[in-house]
C-alpha positions in Angstrom: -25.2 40.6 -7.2 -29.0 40.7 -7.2 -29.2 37.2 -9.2 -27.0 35.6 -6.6 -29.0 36.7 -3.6 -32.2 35.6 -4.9 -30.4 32.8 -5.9 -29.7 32.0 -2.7 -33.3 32.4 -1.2 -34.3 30.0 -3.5 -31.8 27.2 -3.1 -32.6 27.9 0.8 -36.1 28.0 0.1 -36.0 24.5 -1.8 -33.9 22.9 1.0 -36.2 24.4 3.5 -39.4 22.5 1.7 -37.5 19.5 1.9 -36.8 19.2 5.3 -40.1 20.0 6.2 -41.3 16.9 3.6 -39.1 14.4 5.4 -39.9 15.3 8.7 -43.7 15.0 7.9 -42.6 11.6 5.9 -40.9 10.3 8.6 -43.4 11.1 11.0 -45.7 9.1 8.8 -43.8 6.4 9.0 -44.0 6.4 12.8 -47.2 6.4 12.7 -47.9 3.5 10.2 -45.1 1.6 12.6 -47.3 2.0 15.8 -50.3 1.0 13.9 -49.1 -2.2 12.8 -47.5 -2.8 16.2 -51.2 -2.3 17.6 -52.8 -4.8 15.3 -54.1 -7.5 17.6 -56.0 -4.7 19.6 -57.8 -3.3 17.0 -61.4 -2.3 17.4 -63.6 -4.8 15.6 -65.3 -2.8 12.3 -67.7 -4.4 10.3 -67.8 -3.5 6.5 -71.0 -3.8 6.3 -71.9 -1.3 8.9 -69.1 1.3 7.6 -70.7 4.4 5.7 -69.0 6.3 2.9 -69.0 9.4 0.5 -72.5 9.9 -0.7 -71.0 10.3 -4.5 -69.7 7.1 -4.2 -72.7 5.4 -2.4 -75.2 6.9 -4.9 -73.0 5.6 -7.9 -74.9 2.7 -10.0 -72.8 -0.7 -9.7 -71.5 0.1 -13.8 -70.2 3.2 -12.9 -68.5 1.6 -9.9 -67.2 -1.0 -12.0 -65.3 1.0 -14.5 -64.1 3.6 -11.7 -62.4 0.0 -9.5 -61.7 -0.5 -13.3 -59.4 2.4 -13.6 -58.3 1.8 -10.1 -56.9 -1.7 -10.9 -55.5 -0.4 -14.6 -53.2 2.3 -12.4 -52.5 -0.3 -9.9 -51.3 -2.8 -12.8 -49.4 0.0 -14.8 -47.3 0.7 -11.3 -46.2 -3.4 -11.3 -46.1 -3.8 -7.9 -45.8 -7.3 -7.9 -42.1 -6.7 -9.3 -40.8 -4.0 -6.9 -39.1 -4.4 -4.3 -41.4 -5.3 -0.8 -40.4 -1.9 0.6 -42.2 -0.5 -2.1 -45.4 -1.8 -0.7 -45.3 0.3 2.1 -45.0 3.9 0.2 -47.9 5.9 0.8 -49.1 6.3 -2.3 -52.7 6.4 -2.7 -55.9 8.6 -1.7 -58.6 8.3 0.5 -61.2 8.8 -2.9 -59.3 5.5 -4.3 -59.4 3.6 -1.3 -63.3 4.7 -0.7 -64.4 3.4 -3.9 -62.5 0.3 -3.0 -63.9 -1.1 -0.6 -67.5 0.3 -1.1 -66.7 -1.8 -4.3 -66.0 -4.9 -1.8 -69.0 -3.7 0.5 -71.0 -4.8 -2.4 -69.7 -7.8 -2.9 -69.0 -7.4 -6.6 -66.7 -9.0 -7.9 -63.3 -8.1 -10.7 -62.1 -10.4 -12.8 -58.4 -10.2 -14.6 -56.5 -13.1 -16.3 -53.6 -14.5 -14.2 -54.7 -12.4 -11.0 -52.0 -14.6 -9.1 -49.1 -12.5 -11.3 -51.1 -9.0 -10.3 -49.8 -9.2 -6.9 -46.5 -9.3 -5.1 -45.5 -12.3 -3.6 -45.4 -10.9 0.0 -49.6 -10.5 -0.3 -49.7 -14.1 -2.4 -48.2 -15.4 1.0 -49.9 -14.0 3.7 -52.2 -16.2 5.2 -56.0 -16.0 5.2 -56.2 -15.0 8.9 -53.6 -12.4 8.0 -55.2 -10.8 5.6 -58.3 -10.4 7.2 -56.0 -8.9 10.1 -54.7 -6.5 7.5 -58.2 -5.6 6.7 -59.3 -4.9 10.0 -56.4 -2.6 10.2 -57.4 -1.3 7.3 -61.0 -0.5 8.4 -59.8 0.8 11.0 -57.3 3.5 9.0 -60.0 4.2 7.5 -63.0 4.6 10.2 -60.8 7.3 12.0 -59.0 9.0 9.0 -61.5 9.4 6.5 -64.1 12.3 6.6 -66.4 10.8 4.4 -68.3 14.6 4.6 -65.8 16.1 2.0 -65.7 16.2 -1.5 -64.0 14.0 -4.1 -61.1 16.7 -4.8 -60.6 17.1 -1.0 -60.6 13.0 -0.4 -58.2 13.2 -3.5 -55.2 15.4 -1.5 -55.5 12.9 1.2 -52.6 11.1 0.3 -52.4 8.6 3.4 -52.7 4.7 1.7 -49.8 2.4 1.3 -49.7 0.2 -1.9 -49.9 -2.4 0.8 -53.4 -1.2 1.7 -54.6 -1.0 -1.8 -53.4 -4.6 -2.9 -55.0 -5.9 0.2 -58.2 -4.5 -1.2 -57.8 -5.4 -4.4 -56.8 -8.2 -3.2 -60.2 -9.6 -1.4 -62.3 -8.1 -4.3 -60.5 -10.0 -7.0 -59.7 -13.1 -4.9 -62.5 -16.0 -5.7 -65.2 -17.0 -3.1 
């Protein structure tokens, strides 16, 4: 009798966790949907200008490398250039990942991997230059009034609030050739 009631209170317990995960998700998404639909009025951010964790800015440009490095590796090892295009727009990645990013790109350094063109999927090989910079504006702008660049690396870690779209637009721009 006891093993069925708390049997109960966990099956109850378990739906009752995932309710609350896809009303947060889909809140998400409603948020991601009015950003996009906002794009053209987006404020102007310069990368240049844009400051980041101090962990990250006080990195030397090796140990930069290797951490984009690993960045790419994980970014190669989920093969996002053969899911499906719905896939790109999972939030999937943290606020660290996407700070070293485009600190990395802030630098202008520059990734190179053999056959970069079969790295990404073919709805980012198709969008056109002025939409990509668009997308990195939007970007920039996630990030300028999401990211608390005050908190730590584990904290920046839990903030789980990038799309794989966000991260291949990155990627993207840093391995694209100039």
């Amino acid at each position: 009798m006891h093993l069925a009631i708390v049997g109960i209170i966990i099956v109850a317990v378990l739906l009752l966790i995932i309710l609350i995960y896809l009303l947060m998700d889909n809140k998400d998404n409603t948020k991601k949907l009015n950003v996009t639909g906002n794009t053209p009025s987006l404020k102007v951010i310069k990368l240049e200008e844009m400051r980041f964790p101090k962990n990250i800015e006080n990195m030397n440009m090796n140990a930069l490398s290797q951490a984009c490095r690993v960045i790419l590796d994980s970014y190669r090892a989920l093969d996002y250039a053969h899911k499906l295009p719905s896939a790109m727009d999972r939030i999937e990645w943290h606020t660290w990942q996407v700070s070293l990013l485009l600190y990395f790109l802030k630098t202008k350094n520059k990734l190179s991997i053999y056959n970069s063109h079969k790295f990404f999927h073919l709805t980012i090989l198709e969008l056109s230059e002025e939409h990509r910079k668009n997308d990195i504006q939007r970007i920039l702008n996630k990030y300028w009034n999401n990211a608390n660049i005050e908190k730590d690396r584990d904290t920046l870690s839990r903030d789980v609030i990038w799309t794989a779209r966000d991260v291949s637009i990155i990627l993207y721009e840093i391995l694209k050739e100039k």
